[in-house]
C-alpha positions as CSV (number, residue, x, y, z in Angstrom):
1,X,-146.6,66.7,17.0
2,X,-149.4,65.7,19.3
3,X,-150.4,63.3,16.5
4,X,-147.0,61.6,16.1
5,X,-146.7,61.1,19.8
6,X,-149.8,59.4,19.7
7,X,-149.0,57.2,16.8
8,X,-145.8,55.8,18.5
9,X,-147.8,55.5,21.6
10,X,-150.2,53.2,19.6
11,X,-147.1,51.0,18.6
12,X,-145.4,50.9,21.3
13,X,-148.4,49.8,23.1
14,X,-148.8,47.3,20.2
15,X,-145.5,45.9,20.6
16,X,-146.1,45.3,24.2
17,X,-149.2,43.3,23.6
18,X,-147.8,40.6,21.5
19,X,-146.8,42.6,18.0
20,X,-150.6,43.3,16.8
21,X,-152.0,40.0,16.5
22,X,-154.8,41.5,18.7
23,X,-155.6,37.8,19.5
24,X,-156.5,36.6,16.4
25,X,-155.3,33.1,15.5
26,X,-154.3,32.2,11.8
27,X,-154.5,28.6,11.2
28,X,-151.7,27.1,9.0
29,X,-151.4,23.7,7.8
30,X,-149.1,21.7,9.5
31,X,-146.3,20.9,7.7
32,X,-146.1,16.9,6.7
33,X,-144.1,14.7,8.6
34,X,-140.5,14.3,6.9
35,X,-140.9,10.4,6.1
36,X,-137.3,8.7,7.5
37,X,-136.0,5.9,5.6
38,X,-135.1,2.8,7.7
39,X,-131.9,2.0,8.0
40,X,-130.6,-1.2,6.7
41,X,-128.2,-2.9,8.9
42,X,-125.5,-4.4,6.6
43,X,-123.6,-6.9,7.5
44,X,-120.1,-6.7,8.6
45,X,-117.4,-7.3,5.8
46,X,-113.4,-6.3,6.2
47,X,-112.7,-5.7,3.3
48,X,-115.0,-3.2,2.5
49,X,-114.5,-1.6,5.7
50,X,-110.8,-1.7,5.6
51,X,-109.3,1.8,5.1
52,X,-105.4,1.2,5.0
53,X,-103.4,-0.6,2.4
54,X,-104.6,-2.3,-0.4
55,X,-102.4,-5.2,-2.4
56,X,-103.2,-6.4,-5.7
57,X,-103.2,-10.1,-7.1
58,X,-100.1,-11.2,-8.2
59,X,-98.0,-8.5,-6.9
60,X,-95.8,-8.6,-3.8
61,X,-96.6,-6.6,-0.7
62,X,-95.1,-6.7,2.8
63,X,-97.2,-7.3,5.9
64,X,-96.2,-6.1,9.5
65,X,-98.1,-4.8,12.0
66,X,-101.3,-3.1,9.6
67,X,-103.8,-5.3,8.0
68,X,-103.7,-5.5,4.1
69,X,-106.4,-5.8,2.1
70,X,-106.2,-7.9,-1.1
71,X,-108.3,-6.2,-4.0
72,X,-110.2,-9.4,-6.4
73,X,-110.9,-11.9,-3.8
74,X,-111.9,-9.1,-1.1
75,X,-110.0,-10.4,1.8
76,X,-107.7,-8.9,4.5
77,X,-105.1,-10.4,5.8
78,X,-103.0,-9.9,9.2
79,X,-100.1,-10.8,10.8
80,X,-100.2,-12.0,14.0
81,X,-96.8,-13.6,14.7
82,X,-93.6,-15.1,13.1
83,X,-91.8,-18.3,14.4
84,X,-88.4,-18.7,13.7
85,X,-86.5,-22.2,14.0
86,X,-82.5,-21.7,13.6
87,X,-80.5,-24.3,12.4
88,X,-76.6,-25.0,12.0
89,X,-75.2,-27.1,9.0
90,X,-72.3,-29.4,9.5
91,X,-70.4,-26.7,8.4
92,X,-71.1,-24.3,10.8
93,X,-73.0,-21.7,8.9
94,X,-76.7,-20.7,10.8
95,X,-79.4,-20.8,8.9
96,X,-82.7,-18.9,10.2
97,X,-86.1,-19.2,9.0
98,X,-89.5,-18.0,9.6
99,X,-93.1,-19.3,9.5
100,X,-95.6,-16.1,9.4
101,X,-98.9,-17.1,11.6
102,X,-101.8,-15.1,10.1
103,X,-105.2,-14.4,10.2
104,X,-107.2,-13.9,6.7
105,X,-111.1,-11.9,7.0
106,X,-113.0,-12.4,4.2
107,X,-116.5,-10.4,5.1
108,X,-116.9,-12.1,9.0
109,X,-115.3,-15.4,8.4
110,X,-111.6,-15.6,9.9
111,X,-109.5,-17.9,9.1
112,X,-105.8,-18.7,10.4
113,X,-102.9,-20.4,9.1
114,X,-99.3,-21.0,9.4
115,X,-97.3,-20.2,6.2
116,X,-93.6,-21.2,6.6
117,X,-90.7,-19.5,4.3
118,X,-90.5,-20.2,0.7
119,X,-94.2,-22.3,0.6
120,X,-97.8,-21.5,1.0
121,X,-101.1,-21.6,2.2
122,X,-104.5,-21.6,0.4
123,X,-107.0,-19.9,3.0
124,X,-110.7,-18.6,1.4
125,X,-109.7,-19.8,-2.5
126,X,-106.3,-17.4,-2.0
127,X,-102.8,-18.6,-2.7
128,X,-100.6,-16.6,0.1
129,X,-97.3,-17.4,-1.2
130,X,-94.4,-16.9,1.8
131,X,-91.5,-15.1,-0.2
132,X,-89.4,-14.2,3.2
133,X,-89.6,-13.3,7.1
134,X,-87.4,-10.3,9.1
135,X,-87.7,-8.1,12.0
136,X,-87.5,-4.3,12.1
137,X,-86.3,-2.5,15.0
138,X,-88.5,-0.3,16.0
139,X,-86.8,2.5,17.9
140,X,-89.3,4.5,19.6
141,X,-91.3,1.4,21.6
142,X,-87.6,-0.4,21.5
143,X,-88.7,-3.9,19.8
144,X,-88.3,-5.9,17.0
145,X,-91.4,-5.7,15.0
146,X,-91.7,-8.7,12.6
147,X,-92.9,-8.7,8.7
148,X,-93.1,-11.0,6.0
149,X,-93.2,-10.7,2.5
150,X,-96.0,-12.3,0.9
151,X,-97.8,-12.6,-3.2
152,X,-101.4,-13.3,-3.2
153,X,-102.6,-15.0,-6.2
154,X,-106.5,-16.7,-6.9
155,X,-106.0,-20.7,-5.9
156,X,-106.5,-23.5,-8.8
């Protein structure tokens, strides 16, 4: 008994003086320096970093207030207005048409254009063909959001 007391004396004793090192020092390598790769800045591009809707060439799509991306020629295209012009005939029937102003990305070059109803506009080698303007009433902020309906196709 007098022995075990003595024993847990000894490590207790032991555990208070730093765990029984007994202030010897064991050398270890130091471990290597984890080598970091540099990162490479990379240019900004739109359509690669565009993370909503995606159209493809020849197809119809409908823009409004998100950017769309066209897959082939890598460009994104947005919508940053539509003018309408109203006209009467003689015989008294209105006619309203629009002219969607937008803005086409194609990695950081931006180019704008005015593309009136039933024509189009080539802007960075793409064919935006206007196929018809409207408004959407939007309930919840109370406005009329416009949107125009639009086929992309590669310019000749």
């Amino acid at each position: 008994m007098a022995r075990t007391a003595a024993v847990l004396a000894w490590v207790g004793a032991l555990a208070a003086c730093g765990g029984g090192s007994a202030g010897y020092v064991v050398d270890k390598p130091a471990p290597a320096p984890v080598k970091v790769a540099a990162e490479v800045q990379r240019a900004p591009d739109a359509w690669r970093d565009h993370r909503g809707d995606h159209a493809r060439l020849g197809q119809p799509f409908r823009l409004g207030a998100k950017p769309v991306a066209v897959d082939g020629p890598n460009v994104v295209i947005r919508l940053n207005k539509v003018d309408w012009s109203n006209m009467t005939t003689p015989s008294g029937k209105e006619i309203r048409e629009g002219a969607a102003s937008v803005e086409v990305t194609k990695g950081e070059e931006i180019v704008t254009g005015l593309i009136p109803q039933g024509e189009f506009k080539t802007i960075h080698g793409v064919r935006f063909a206007n196929q018809g303007c409207g408004e959407e009433y939007n309930r919840q902020r109370m406005t009329y959001d416009p949107w125009v309906d639009l086929v992309a196709t590669v310019a000749e």
